[in-house]
N, C-alpha and C positions, 0 to 999 in steps of 0.2 A: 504494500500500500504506500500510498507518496504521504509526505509529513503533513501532521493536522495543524492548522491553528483554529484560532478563532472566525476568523475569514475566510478559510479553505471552500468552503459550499458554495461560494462564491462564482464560478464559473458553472457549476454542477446547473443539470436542468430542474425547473421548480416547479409548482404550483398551487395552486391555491393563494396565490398571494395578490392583491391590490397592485390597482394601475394606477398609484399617486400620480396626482395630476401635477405635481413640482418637485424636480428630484431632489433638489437643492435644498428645498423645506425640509424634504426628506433627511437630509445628511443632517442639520442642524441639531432637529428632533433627538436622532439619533447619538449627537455630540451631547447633549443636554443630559438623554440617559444613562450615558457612560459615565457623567461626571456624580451621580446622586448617588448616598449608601444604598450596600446591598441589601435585599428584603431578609436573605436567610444567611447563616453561617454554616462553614464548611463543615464545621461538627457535627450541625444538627443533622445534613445532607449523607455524614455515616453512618449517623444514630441509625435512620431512615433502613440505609443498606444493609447495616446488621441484623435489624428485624425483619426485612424482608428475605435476608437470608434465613433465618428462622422460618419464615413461612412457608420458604421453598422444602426444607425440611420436614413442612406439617407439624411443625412445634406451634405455631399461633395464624392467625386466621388474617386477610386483608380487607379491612372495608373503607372502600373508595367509593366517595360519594359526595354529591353536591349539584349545583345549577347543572342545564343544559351549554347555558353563556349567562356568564354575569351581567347582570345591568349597572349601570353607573349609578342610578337612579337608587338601587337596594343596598347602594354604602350610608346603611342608617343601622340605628343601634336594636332596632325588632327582628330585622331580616338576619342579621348577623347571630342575633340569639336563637332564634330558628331553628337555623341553622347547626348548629351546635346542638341543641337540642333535639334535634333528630337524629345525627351521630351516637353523640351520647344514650340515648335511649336503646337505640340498637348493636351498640358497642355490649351494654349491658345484658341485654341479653341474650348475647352468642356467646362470651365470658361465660358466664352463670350455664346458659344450655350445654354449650358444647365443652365446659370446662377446658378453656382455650384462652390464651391472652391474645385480645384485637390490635392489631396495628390501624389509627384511622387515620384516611388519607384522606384531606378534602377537596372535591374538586371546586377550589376557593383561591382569594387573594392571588389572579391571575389567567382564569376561563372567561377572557372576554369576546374572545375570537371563534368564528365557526367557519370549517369546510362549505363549502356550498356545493351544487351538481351544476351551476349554470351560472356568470359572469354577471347577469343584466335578465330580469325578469318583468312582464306586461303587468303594468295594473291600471284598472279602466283604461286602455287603449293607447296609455303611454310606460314605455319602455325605460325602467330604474335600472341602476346598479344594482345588484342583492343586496341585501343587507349579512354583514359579514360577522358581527357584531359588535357591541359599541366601541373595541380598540379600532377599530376601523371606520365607521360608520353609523346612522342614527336610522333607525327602524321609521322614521316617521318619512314619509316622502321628500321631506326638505331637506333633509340632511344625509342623500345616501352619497353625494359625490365622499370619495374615499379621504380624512383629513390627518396627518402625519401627528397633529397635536393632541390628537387623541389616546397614543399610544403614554404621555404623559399624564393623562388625567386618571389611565388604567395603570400605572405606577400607583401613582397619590392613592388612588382608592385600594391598591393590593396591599399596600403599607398602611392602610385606617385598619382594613377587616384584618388582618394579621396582630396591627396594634393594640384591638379589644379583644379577638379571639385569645390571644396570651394574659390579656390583662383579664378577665374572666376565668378562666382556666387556673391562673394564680391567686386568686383572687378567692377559691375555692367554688364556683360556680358547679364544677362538678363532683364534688363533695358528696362519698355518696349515702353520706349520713341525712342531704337533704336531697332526694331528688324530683320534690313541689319545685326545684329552679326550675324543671328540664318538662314539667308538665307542660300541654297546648292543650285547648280545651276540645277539639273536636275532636280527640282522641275518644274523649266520654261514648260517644256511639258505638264504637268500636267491638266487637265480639273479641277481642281481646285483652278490654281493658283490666276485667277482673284476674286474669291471667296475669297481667303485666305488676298490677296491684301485689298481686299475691308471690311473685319472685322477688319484688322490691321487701317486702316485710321478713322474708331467709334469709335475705341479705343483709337486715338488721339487724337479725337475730346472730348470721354469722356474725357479723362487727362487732356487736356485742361481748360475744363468748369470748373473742380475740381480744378486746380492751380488758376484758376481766382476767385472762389467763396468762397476757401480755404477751402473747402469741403475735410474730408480725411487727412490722413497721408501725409508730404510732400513724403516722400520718398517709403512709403510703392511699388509703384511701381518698385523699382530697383533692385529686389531682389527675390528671393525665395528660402523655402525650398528644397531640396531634400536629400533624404536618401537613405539606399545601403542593399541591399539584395540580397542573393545566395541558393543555394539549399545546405541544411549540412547533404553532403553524406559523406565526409571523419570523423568521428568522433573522432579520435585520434588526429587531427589538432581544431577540436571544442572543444572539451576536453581544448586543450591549449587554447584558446582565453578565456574562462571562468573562471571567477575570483566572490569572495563575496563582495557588495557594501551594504553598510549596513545590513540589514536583507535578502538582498536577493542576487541571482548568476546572472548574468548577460554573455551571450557573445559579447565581445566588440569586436568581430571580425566584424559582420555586425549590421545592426540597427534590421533588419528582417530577419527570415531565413525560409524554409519552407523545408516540409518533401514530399519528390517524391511519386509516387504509385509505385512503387516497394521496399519503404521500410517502408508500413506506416503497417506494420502488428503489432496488438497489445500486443501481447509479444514478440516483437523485441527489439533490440536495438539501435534504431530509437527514436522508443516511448517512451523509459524509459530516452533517454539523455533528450528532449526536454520539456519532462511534468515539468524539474524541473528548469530549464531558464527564466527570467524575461519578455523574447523579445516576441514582438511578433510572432506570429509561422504562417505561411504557410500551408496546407496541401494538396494536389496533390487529386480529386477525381475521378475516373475513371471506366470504364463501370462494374465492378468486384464488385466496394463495393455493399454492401447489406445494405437499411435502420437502423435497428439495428446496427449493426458493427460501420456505422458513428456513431450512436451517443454513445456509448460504448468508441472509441476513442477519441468524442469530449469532453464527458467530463472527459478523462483521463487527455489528454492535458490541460482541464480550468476548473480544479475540482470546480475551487470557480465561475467560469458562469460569470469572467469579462468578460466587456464590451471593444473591442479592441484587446484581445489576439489573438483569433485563427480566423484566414481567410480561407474558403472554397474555394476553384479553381479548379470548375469542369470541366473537359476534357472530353466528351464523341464520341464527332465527328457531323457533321451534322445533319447524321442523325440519332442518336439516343439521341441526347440532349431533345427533346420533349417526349421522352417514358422514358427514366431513370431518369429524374431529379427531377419530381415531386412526386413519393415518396422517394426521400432522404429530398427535400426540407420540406416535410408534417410530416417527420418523427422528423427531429429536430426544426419544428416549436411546433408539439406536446408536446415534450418532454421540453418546455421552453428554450431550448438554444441561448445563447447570439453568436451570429457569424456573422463576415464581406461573402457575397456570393459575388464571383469575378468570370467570365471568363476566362477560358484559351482555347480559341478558335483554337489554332495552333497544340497541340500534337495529337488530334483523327482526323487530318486530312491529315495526311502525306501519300504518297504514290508512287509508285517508275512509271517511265515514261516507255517507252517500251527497252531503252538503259539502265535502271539501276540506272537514276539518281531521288534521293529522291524531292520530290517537295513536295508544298502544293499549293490548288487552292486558289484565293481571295475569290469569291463567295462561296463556304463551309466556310471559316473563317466567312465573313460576314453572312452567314446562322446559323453557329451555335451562335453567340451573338445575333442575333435575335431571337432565340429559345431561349435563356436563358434569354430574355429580358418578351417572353412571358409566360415560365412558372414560372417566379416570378410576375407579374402582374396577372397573374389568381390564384395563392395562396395567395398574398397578400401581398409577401416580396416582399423585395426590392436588387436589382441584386445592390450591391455597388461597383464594380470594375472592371478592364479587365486586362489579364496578356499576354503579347505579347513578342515573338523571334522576335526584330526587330532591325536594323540598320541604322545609319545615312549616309552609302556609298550608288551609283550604283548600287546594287546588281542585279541581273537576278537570285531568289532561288522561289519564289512564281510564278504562272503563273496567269495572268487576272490582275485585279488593272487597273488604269489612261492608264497606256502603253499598257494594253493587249497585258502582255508576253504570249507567249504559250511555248509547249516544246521547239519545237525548238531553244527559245531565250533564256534558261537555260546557253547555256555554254559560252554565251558572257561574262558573267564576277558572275560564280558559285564562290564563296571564303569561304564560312563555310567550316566547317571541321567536323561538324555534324549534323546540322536537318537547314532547310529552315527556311530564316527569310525573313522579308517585308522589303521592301525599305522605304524611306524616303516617296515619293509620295505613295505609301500603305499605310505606316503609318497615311498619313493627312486623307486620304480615308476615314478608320478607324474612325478615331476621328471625323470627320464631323456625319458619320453615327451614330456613340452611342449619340453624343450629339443632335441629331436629336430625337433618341429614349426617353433621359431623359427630353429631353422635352415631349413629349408626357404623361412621367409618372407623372410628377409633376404636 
């Protein structure tokens, strides 16, 4: 391979990326970024890889999760708590079910950006930019030309939600002697509230026994990790976040980042920024790739075969997660490779209602991590994570779940602004069901 820098991708072919209408805006932008602190430290960036190596292992569990694309607009102090609060909720009880420690990763403090499938899209009989998301552009019709200064405003607000998400987090927010913080009230419907009720009060009761018998950490209860991860599709803004930390480069913009399937192609420029970054990486797998190819790319991205680096997150849809998976999974078990395997149950499920509005079902989400549960159990691996579009609001984007939305209940309160995410009560759904399964596998 020829030597990486920071700038190597540079030549490399690209896509997905904005037609700035001033390149020179562009460069400026870009000098401004270079010059601001980093969002994360190099530390935390190994902390990251060490537990994900763990998970690769099946020693603890990954849950990735957060917005579709962030909005500029939800750097408020409700959205952020949510936020958190749905993590945390479901953190808790995969811990508790599957007697598993959670690594959680949020897809936060940096998901501003979205793939698209088409440059410039008709609405009423005139022809927009897409909208890419707000690092790029503004979802309302006036504001879809593409603006470099936006990539600055998606800085500022990654360094607010990361600001209070630490400052809550230390703060004891997830304390889990109180966990009335991390209540949302539309959970109360829920067919598994009593459920949820009732593991919170064992876990008191453990707390308890452990403070009386001095058993444990006093405090290790009040606290947890979490870490921040985004999809790095803008790579002129990645570019800036990456800097040299002793012998190696590092991007401190997030702790994890990962590469979408539309731009994992192996002589892109995708794959040449990422093979040469400390973090760990991401990589999007989907009905397309071929056995070979994966592991071609996998071990472009983790020439040396650590343990930790690269996470698989395969999308194929319900119903072909059972036919496509098991020879990708046979082909990089053959081949020796060291890789975390995760779920992404929400992208090969999406589909449009008969008015036009994108949904996804519960039961296909929950069918496909049960197909990925059983074609790693019958190869032998082990499925170490789930990667979910989900939110701590109200939403009405998924049909089926605790409420049994159907379409119809889509427009009560639709808010994304690109692909359907699970509610809070889906999300617990979710998390009861995998812990359910990882019991079974252990």
């Amino acid at each position: 391979m020829s030597a990486w820098t920071p700038g190597s991708w540079q030549p490399f072919p690209i896509s997905q990326q904005p037609d700035w209408p001033d390149k020179e805006v562009l460069k400026g932008v870009i000098s401004q970024l270079k010059d601001l602190p980093p969002l994360v430290h190099a530390g935390e960036v190994d902390a990251l890889k060490a537990n994900l190596a763990a998970a690769g292992r099946g020693e603890c569990f990954l849950l990735q999760g957060g917005d579709c694309a962030e909005q500029f607009a939800d750097c408020k102090k409700t959205p952020i708590e949510n936020r958190l609060k749905v993590l945390l909720a479901m953190s808790l009880v995969l811990t508790w079910g599957a007697r598993l420690p959670v690594v959680r990763v949020g897809r936060m403090a940096g998901q501003f950006g979205k793939p698209r499938s088409k440059p410039t899209e008709t609405v009423d009989g005139v022809e927009l930019n897409t909208y890419r998301g707000d690092i790029v552009n503004g979802h309302d019709h006036a504001h879809r030309t593409p603006d470099p200064f936006r990539m600055l405003t998606a800085y500022h607000c990654s360094a607010a939600v990361l600001n209070y998400s630490r400052a809550l987090l230390a703060g004891g927010f997830a304390d889990l002697q109180n966990p009335s913080n991390w209540e949302l009230g539309f959970v109360a419907a829920s067919e598994r509230k009593h459920e949820y009720e009732d593991l919170v009060e064992r876990i008191h009761d453990a707390l308890a026994f452990m403070q009386v018998t001095g058993a444990g950490a006093a405090d290790s209860h009040k606290s947890v990790e979490l870490f921040t991860s985004h999809e790095g599709l803008l790579l002129s803004y990645e570019e800036a976040h990456t800097e040299a930390v002793g012998s190696k480069y590092y991007n401190l913009g997030a702790h994890m980042l990962w590469i979408g399937d539309r731009t994992r192609k192996l002589d892109g420029a995708h794959i040449e920024y990422f093979r040469g970054v400390a973090n760990p990486i991401g990589l999007k797998v989907g009905p397309s790739m071929k056995p070979q190819e994966l592991v071609s790319v996998v071990k472009t991205l983790n020439s040396t075969n650590e343990e930790g680096r690269l996470t698989l997150i395969t999308r194929f849809g319900a119903g072909k997660v059972r036919e496509l998976l098991p020879p990708l999974v046979e082909a990089v078990k053959e081949a020796g490779l060291n890789v975390v395997w995760s779920c992404d149950p929400m992208h090969g499920n999406t589909r449009s209602t008969a008015s036009g509005v994108k949904t996804r079902s519960f039961s296909d989400i929950l069918d496909e991590i049960g197909g990925a549960f059983d074609v790693h159990k019958n190869a032998g691996t082990w499925l170490g994570g789930v990667h979910l579009e989900l939110t701590g609001e109200d939403v009405t984007e998924c049909t089926g779940g605790a409420q049994n939305l159907s379409d119809e209940d889509l427009n009560r309160s639709y808010q994304t602004t690109c692909d359907p995410r699970l509610n809070h009560a889906q999300s617990l759904e979710v998390a009861f069901r995998v812990a359910k399964r990882l019991q079974q596998m252990r």
